[in-house]
Backbone as CSV, one residue per row, in Angstrom:
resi,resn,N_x,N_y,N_z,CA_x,CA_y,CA_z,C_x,C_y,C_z
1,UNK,-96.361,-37.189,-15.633,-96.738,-38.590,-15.728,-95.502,-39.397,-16.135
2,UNK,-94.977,-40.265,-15.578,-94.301,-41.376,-15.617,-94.572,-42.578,-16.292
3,UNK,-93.385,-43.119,-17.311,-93.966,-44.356,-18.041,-93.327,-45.516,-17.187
4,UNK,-94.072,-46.659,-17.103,-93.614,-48.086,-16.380,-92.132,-48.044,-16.723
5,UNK,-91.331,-48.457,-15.927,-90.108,-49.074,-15.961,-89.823,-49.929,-17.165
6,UNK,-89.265,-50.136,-18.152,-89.127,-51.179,-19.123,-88.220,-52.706,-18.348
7,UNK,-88.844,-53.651,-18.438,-87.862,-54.669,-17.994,-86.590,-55.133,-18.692
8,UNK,-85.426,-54.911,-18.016,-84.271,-55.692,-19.455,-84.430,-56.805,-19.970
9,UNK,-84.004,-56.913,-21.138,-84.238,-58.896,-22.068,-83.671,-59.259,-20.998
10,UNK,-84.222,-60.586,-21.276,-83.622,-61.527,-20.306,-82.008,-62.007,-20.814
11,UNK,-81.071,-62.377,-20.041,-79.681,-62.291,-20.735,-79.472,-63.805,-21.047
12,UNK,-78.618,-63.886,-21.846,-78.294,-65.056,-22.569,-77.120,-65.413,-21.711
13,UNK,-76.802,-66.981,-20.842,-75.230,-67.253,-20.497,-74.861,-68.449,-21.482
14,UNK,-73.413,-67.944,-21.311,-72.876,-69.008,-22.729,-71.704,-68.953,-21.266
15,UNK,-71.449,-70.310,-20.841,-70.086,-70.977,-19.926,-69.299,-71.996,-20.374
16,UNK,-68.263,-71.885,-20.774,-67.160,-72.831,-21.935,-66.238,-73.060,-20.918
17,UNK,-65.946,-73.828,-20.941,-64.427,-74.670,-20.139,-63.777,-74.986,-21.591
18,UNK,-62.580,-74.924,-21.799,-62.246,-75.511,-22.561,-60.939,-76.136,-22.092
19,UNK,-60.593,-77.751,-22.817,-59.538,-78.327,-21.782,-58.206,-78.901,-23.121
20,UNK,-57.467,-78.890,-22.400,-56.233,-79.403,-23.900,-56.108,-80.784,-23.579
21,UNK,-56.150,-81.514,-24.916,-55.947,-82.798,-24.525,-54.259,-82.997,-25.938
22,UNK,-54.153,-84.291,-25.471,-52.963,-84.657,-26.325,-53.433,-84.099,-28.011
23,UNK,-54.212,-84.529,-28.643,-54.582,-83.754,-30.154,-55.462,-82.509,-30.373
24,UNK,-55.913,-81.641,-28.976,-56.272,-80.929,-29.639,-56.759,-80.245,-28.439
25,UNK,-57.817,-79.378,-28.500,-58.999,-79.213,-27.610,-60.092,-79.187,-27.387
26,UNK,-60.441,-79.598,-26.520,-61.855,-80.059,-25.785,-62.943,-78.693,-25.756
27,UNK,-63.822,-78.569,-26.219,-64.821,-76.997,-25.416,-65.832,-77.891,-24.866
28,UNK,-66.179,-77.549,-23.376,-67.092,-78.162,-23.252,-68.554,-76.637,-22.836
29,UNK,-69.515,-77.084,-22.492,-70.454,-75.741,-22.421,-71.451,-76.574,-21.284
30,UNK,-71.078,-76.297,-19.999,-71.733,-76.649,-18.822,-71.691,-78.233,-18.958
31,UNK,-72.909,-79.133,-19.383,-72.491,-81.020,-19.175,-72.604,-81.552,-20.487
32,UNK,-72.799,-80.306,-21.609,-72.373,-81.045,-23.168,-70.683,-80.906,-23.633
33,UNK,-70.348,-81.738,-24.178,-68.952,-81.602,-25.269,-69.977,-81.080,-26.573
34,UNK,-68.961,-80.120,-26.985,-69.120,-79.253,-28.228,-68.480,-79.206,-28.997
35,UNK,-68.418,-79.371,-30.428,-66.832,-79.474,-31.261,-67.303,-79.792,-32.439
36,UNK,-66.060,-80.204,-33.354,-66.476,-80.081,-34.829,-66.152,-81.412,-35.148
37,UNK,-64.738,-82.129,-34.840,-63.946,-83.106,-35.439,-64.426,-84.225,-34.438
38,UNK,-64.736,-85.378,-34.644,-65.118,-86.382,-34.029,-63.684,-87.358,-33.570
39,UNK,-63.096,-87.684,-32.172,-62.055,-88.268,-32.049,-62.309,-89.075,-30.975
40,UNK,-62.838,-90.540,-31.202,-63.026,-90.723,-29.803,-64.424,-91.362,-29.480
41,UNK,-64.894,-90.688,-28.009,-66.113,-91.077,-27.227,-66.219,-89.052,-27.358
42,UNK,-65.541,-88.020,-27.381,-66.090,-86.402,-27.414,-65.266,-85.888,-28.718
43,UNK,-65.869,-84.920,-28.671,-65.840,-84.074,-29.826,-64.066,-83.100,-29.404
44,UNK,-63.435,-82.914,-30.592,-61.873,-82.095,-30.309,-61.958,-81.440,-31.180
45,UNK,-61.348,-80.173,-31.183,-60.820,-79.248,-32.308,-59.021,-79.721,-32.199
46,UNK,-58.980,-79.973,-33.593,-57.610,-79.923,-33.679,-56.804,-79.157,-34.476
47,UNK,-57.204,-77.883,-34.519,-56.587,-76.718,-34.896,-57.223,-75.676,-34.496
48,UNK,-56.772,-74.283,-34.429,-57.277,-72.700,-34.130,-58.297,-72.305,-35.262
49,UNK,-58.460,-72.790,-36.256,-59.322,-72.215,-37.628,-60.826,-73.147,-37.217
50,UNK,-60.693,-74.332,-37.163,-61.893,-75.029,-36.188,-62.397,-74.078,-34.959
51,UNK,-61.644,-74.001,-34.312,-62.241,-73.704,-32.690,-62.797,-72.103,-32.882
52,UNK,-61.710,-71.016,-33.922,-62.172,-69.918,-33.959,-63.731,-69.535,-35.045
53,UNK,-63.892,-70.884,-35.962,-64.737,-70.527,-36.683,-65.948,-70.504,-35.417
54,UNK,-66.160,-71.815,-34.581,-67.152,-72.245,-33.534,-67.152,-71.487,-33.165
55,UNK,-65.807,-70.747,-32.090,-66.366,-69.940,-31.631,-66.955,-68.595,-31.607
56,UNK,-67.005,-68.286,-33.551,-67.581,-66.740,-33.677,-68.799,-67.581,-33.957
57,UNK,-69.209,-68.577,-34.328,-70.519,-68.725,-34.808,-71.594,-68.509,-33.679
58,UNK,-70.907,-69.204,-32.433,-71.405,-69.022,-31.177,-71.481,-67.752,-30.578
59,UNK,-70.884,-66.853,-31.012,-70.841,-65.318,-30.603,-72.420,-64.635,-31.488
60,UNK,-72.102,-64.937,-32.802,-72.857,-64.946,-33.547,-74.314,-65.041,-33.271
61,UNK,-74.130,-66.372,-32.993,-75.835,-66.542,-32.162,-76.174,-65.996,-30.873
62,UNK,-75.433,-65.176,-30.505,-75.574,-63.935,-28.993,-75.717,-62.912,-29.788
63,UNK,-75.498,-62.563,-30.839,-75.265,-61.228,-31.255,-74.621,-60.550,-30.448
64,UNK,-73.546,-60.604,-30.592,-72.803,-59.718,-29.725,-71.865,-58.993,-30.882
């Protein structure tokens, strides 16, 4: 006797562009801006300790 096939979770996509601008960088995630520091009309990271905290938090919430 054979048990049903289990279906896989359904998968999570996370798609980041991220773009350099004159102070910093841009992440964007498909048609939102994402970020910490407010500069502007969008959101910039203007350092690596910003962008790397975001981006483990965001890993984070994948559990990966």
């Amino acid at each position: 006797m054979t048990t049903p096939a289990q279906r896989p979770p359904r998968l999570k996509e996370l798609s980041l562009r991220i773009e350099r601008v004159d102070n910093g960088v841009i992440v964007r995630s498909r048609d939102n801006i994402l970020g910490l520091a407010n500069e502007g009309d969008c959101n910039v990271f203007t350092n690596r300790y910003e962008l790397s905290n975001y981006l483990n938090a965001l890993l984070d919430d994948f559990q990966l």
